[in-house]
C-alpha positions in Angstrom: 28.1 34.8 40.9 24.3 35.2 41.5 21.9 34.7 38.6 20.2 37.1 37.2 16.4 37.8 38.8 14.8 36.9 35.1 16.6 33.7 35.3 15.7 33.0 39.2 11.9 33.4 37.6 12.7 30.6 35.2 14.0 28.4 37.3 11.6 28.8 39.8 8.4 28.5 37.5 6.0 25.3 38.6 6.1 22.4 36.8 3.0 21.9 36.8 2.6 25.4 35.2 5.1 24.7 32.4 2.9 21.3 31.3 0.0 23.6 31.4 1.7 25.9 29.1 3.0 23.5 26.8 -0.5 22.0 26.4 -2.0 25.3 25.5 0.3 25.4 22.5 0.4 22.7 21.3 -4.0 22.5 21.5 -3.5 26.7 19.7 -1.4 24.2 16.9 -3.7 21.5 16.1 -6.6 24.7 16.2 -4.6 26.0 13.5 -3.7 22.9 11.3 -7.5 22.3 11.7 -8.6 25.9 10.6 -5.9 25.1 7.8 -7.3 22.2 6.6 -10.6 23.1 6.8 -10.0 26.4 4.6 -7.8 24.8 2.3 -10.9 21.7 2.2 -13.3 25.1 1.0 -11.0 26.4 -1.4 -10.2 22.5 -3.2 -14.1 22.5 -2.7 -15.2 26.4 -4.6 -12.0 25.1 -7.3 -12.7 21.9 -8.2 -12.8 22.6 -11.7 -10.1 25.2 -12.3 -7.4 24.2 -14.7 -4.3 23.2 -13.0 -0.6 22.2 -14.5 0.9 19.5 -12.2 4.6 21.1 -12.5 6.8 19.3 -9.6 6.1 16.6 -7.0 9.3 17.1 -4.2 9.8 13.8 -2.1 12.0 15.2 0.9 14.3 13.0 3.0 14.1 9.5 1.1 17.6 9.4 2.4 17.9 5.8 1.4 15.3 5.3 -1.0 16.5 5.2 -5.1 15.3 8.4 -7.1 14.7 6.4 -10.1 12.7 4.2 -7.9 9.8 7.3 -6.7 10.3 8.5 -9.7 8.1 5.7 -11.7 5.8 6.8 -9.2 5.5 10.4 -9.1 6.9 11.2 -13.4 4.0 10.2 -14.9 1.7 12.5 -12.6 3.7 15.4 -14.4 1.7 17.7 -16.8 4.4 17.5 -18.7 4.0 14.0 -19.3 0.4 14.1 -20.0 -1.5 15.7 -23.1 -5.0 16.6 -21.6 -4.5 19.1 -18.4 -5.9 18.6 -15.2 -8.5 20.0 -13.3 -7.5 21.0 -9.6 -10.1 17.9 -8.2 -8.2 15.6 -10.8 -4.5 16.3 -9.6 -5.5 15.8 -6.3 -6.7 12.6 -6.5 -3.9 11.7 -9.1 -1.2 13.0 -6.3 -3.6 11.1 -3.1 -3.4 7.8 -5.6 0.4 8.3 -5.6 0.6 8.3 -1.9 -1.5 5.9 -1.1 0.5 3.2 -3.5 3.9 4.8 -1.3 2.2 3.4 1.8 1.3 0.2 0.4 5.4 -0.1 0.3 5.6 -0.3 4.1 8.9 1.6 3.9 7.6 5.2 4.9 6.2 6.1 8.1 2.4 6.7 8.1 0.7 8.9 7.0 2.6 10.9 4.5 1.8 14.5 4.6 1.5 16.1 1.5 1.5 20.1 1.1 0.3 21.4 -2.1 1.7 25.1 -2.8 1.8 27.5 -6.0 5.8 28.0 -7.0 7.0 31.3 -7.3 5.3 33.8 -9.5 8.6 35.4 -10.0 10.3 32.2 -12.1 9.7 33.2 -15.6 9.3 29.3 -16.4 6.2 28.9 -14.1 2.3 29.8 -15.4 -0.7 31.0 -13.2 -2.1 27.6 -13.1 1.2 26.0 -12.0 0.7 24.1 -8.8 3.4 22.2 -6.8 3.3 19.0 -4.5 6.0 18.4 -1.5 5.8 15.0 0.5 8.2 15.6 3.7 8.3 11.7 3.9 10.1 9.3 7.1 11.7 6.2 6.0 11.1 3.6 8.5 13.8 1.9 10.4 16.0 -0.4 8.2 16.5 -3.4 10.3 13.7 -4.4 12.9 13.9 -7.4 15.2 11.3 -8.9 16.7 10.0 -12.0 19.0 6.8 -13.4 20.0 5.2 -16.9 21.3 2.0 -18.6 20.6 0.0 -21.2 22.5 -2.9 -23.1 20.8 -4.2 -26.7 21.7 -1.4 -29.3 22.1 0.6 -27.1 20.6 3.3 -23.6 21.4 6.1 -21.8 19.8 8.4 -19.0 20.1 9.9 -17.2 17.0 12.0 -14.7 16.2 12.0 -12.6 13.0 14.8 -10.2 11.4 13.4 -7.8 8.4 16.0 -6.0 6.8 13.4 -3.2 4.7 14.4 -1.0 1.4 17.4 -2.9 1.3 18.9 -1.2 -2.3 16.1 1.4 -2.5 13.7 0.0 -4.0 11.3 -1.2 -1.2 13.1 -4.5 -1.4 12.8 -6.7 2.1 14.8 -9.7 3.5 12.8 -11.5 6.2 14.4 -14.7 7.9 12.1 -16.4 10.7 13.2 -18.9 13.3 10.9 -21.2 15.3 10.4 -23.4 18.0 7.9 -25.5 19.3 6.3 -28.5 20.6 4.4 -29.7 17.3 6.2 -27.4 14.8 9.5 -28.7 16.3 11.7 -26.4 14.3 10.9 -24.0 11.2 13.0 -22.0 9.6 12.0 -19.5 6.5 13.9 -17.2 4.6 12.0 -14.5 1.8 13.4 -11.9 -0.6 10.7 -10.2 -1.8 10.9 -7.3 -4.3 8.6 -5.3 -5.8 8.2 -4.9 -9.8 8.4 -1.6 -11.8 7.4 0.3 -8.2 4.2 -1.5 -8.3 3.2 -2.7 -4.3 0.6 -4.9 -6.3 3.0 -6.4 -8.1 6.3 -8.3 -6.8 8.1 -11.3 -7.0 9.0 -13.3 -4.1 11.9 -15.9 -3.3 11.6 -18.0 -0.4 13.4 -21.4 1.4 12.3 -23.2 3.9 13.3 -26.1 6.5 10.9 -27.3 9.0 10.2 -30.5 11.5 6.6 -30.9 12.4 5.4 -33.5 14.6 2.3 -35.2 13.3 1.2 -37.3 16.5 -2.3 -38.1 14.8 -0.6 -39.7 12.2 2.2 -41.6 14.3 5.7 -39.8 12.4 7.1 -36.7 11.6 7.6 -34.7 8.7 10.2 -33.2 7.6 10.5 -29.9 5.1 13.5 -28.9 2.5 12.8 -26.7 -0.3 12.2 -23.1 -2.0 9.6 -21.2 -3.7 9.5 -18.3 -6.3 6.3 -16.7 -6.2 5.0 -13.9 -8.5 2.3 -12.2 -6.7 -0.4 -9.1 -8.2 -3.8 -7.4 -8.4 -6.4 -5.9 -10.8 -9.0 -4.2 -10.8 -12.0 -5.3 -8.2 -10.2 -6.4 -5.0 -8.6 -9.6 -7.0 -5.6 -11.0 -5.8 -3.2 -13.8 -7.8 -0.3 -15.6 -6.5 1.2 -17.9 -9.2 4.0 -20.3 -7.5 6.6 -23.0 -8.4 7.2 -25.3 -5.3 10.1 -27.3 -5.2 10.0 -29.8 -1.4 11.5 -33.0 -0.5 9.6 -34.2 2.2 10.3 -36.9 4.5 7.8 -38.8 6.9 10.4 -39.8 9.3 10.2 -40.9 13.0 7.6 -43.8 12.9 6.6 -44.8 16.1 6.1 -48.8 17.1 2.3 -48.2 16.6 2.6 -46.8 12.8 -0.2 -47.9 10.7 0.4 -50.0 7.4 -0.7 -46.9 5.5 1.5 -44.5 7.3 4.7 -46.9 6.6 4.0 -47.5 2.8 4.2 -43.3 2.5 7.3 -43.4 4.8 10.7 -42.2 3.7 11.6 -39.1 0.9 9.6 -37.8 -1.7 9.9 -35.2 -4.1 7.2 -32.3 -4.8 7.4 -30.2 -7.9 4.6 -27.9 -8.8 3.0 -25.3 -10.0 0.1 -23.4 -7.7 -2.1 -20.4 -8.6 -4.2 -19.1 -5.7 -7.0 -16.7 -6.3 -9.2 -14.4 -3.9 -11.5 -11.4 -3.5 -11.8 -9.8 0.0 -14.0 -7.8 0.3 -14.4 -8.3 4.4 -13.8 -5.2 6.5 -11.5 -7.0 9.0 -10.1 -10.3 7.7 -9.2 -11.6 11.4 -12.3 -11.0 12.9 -15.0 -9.9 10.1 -18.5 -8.2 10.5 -19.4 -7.5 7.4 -17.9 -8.1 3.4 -17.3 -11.2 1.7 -14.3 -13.4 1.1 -13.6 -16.1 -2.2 -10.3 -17.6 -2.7 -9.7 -20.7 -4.9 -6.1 -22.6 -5.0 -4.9 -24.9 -8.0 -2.1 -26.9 -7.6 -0.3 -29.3 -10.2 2.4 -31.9 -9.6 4.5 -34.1 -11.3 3.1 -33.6 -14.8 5.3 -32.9 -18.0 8.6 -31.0 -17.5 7.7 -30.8 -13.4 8.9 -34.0 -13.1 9.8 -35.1 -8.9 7.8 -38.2 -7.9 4.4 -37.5 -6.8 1.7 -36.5 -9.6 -1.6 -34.9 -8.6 -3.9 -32.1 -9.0 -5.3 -30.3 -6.4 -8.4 -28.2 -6.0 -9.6 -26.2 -3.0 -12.5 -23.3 -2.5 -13.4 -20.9 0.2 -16.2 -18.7 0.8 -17.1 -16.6 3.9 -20.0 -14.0 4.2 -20.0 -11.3 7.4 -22.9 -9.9 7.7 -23.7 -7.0 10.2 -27.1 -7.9 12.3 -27.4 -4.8 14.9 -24.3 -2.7 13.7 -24.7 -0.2 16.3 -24.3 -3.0 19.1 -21.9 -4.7 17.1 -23.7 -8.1 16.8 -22.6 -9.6 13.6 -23.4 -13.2 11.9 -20.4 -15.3 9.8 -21.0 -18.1 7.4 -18.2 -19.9 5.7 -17.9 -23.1 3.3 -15.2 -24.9 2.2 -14.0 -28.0 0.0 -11.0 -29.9 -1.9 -10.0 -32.7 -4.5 -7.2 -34.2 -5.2 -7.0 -36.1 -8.4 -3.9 -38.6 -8.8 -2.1 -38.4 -12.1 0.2 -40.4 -13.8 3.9 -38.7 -13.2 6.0 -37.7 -15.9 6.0 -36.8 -19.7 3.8 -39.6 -21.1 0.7 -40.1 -18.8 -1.3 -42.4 -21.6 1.2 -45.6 -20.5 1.4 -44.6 -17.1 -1.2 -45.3 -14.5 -2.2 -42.7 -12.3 -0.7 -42.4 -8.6 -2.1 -43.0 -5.5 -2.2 -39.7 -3.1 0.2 -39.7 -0.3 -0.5 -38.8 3.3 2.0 -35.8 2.8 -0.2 -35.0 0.2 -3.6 -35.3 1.6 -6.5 -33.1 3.3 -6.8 -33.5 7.0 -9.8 -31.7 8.7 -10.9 -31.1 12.6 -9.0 -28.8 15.0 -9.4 -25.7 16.9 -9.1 -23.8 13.4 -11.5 -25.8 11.3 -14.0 -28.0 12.6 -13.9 -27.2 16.3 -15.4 -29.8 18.2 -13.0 -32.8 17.1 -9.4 -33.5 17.7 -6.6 -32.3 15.5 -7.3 -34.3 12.3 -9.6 -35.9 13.8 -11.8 -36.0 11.0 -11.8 -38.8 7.9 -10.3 -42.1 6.9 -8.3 -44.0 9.3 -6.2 -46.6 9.9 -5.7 -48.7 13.1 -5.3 -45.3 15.5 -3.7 -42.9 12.3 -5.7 -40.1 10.5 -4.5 -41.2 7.5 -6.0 -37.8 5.7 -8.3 -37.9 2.5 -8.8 -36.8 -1.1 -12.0 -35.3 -0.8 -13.7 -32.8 1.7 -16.5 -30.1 2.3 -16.8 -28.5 5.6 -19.1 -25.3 6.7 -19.2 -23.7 10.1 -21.6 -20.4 11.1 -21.1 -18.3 14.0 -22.9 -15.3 15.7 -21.0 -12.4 17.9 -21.5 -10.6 20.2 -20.0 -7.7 22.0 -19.1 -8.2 25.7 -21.4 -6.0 28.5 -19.3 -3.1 29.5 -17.0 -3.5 27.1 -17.9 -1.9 24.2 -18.3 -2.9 20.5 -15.1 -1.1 19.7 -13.0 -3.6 21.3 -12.4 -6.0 19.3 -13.3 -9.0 21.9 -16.4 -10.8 21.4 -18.7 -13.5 22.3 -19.3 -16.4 19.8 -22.0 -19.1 19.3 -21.1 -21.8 16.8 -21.7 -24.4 14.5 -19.3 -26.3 11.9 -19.2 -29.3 10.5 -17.6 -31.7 7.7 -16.9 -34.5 5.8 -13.2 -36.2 4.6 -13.2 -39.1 2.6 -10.7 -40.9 1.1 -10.9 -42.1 -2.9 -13.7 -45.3 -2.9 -12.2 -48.2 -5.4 -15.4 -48.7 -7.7 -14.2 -52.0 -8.0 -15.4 -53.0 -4.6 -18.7 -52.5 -2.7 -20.3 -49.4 -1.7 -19.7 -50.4 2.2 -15.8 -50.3 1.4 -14.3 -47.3 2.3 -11.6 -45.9 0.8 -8.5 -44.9 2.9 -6.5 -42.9 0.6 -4.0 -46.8 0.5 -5.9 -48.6 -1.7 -4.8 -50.4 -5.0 -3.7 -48.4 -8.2 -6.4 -47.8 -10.4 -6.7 -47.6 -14.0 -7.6 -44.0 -15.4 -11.5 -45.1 -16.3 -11.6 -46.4 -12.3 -10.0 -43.1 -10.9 -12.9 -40.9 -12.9 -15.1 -42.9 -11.5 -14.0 -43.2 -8.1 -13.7 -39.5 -7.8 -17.2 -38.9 -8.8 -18.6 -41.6 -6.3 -16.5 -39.9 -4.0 -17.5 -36.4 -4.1 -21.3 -37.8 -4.7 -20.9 -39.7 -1.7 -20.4 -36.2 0.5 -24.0 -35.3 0.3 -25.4 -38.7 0.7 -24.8 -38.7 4.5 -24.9 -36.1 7.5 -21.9 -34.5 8.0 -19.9 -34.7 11.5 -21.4 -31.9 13.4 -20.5 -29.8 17.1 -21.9 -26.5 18.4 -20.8 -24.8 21.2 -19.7 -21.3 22.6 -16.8 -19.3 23.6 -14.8 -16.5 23.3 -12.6 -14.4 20.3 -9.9 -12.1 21.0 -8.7 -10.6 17.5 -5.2 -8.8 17.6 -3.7 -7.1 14.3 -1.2 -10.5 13.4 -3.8 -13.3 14.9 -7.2 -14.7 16.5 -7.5 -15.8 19.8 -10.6 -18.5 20.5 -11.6 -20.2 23.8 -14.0 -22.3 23.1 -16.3 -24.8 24.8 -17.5 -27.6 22.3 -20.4 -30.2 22.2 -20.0 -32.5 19.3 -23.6 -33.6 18.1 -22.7 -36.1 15.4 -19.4 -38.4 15.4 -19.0 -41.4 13.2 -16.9 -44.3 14.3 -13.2 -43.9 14.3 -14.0 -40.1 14.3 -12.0 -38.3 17.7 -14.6 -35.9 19.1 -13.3 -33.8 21.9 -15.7 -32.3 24.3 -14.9 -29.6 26.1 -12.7 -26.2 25.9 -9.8 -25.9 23.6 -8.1 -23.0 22.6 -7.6 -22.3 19.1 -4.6 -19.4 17.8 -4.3 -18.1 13.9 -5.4 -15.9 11.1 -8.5 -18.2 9.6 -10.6 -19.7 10.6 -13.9 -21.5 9.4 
């Protein structure tokens, strides 16, 4: 049977027609949202102040989300819950607030439109200043799977990571990551983490992890049991705290024939229990590859003292601070300057510290510093106290670095791939025994001290830092930034290197999220 002649037109039409066709709608329906926006923008605008009653907030297809769960959100918005009304200028930002802490949840699909509306003037219930809010949300996908490798100096890795998201409606996520590599021989990670009265600032984290690293520089490898709850939240200002209980048993494991004394007396298990908080404020517009904004973070650790109890005592101290600061912002030529430093202070381990002398630090426990990341320029903790051929890592350091960037020719200062000139430097030192000379080093192995000596040896030793010029290189390069790491190829030309110190010359590539 012959078609019909209308349907011989349709199915003869040009493709290349229909695309054109298609294209003019859908530009005629972006005109119009536009045009809708931008009168609805002039009427918020000529209302601002116009009394409004907040009377229902609709959350459409949460098809797996909890009600009770949006509705700590969205209930207290209600003018029903509040005494004073609102202005129409005032609900709006009180229903943008709402939406913007839904985001923050990373269970809804981005961005969440929001339609504001008056209800019907026919329900008796409803008053002229009424005004109603719908949010047609999308969850995301429940289950995600992905993989990725990495490549740095010495040093790759491929991983795979399974997120189970919103798992009883309440933004609650599962994450278990798998890893293997050539340093980081295996690593394996598992984290619940769940938010707190439907507060994204404001969760509580359980984690476990197993790992295998191979520590070449110090001639063993190290090996990683343990778990971590975590309580994690905000305030006002851009501050962030994390307050942590650590519970590892490490082993230093794998000695090769060349092992140094020190690396053998800190061989076999140990046990770390502790408490950390970790502070910060950042204020940087792009924390992988800033250009402006300001970053401080502090983290306290504690081990081994009172109810803690395991078998290493200490307490640890580290700052950070890096300013971005934009030189030529239309050419995108920024300059960064960042600092760093740590302590570790030995305690005496468990409940009665006054008859127990304090512990020596062990190389599990200790700062390393050079690498790729820190102070490029020198080998992977190539920095500090050795002994024989082992970084055997220290108790005190300071390090500082600044850089200048610059956008590639052709490129564009959008793209976030730049040139870099730098500069960094540092110090590591182990604890100096007071009780010898000045010209003794100490190598994070020396004899236990008494509590007066350790005071005073960790004074001499944080004095000692400025007394001498700190290991310096310079060089250039380049710095890809992607949204989950940085990228650096660098060329390096150390300028000061003390003996024992591993200096590398040359180019080395350098992957992760900070760097100094």
């Amino acid at each position: 049977m012959s078609s019909s002649p209308f349907e011989q037109l349709k199915n003869s039409q040009d493709p290349v027609v229909q695309l054109r066709h298609e294209e003019e709608v859908q530009r005629r329906v972006l005109d119009q949202e536009a045009k809708s926006q931008a009168r609805l923008g002039e009427l918020i605008d000529s209302n601002t102040t116009l009394p409004t009653t907040l009377s229902s907030i609709t959350v459409r297809n949460a098809n797996y989300t909890r009600e009770g769960f949006l509705a700590r959100i969205f209930n207290p918005l209600l003018s029903a819950n509040n005494d004073a009304p609102y202005t129409l200028q005032e609900a709006i930002s009180k229903i943008g607030k709402a939406v913007d802490k839904l985001n923050r949840f990373d269970i809804f699909e981005s961005p969440i439109p929001l339609y504001l509306d008056k209800p019907d003037p026919s329900d008796p219930s409803t008053t002229p200043t009424d005004l109603t809010a719908t949010l047609p949300i999308r969850e995301k996908p429940r289950l995600l799977f992905s993989t990725g490798a990495w490549a740095g100096s010495n040093d790759g890795s491929v991983q795979g990571t399974l997120l189970l998201r919103n798992i009883f409606g309440g933004a609650e996520s599962l994450q278990a990551t798998a890893s293997r590599g050539t340093r980081t021989r295996s690593s394996y990670t598992g984290t619940f983490d769940i938010p707190i009265l439907s507060n994204p600032d404001f969760r509580f984290e359980l984690s476990g992890l197993a790992s295998a690293t191979q520590k070449s520089w110090a001639s063993h490898e190290e090996l990683l049991r343990g778990g971590l709850a975590q309580l994690r939240y905000g305030t006002e200002g851009g501050h962030r705290h994390e307050v942590s209980y650590n519970g590892l048993w490490r082993q230093a494991t794998g000695l090769s024939e060349t092992a140094s004394p020190s690396v053998r007396q800190d061989a076999g298990d140990s046990f770390k229990s502790s408490m950390t908080h970790t502070w910060s404020r950042d204020m940087r517009d792009n924390p992988i590859l800033p250009s402006t904004g300001t970053l401080m973070k502090t983290v306290a650790e504690v081990a081994g003292v009172g109810p803690l109890q395991g078998d290493v005592a200490f307490a640890k101290m580290e700052a950070e601070s890096q300013m971005a600061v934009p030189l030529i912002q239309r050419a995108g030529i920024s300059f960064t300057a960042g600092l760093r430093g740590g302590v570790i202070y030995p305690l005496a381990l468990g409940r009665d510290p006054l008859r127990t002398p304090p512990q020596n630090s062990r190389i599990t426990d200790r700062f390393t510093l050079g690498g790729p990341t820190d102070v490029r320029g020198f080998r992977l903790a190539g920095l500090g106290p050795r002994d024989g051929n082992d970084s055997v890592g220290g108790d005190v350091f300071a390090a500082g670095g600044a850089s200048l960037y610059l956008p590639f020719p052709r490129v564009g200062k959008d793209v976030p791939l730049r040139m870099q000139l730098f500069v960094n430097g540092g110090r590591l030192l182990g604890l100096q025994d007071p009780r010898t000379s000045s010209s003794e080093k100490g190598t994070g192995s020396s004899s236990q001290l008494s509590a007066s000596d350790l005071r005073q040896s960790v004074r001499n030793t944080i004095g000692e830092l400025g007394r001498e010029m700190p290991s310096v290189a310079a060089g250039l390069g380049v710095v890809y930034a992607m949204p989950v790491a940085r990228f650096e190829l660098n060329f390096s030309l150390p300028l000061v290197v003390r003996r024992g110190e591993e200096a590398r010359k040359g180019l080395s590539l350098g992957v992760g999220i900070s760097f100094l």
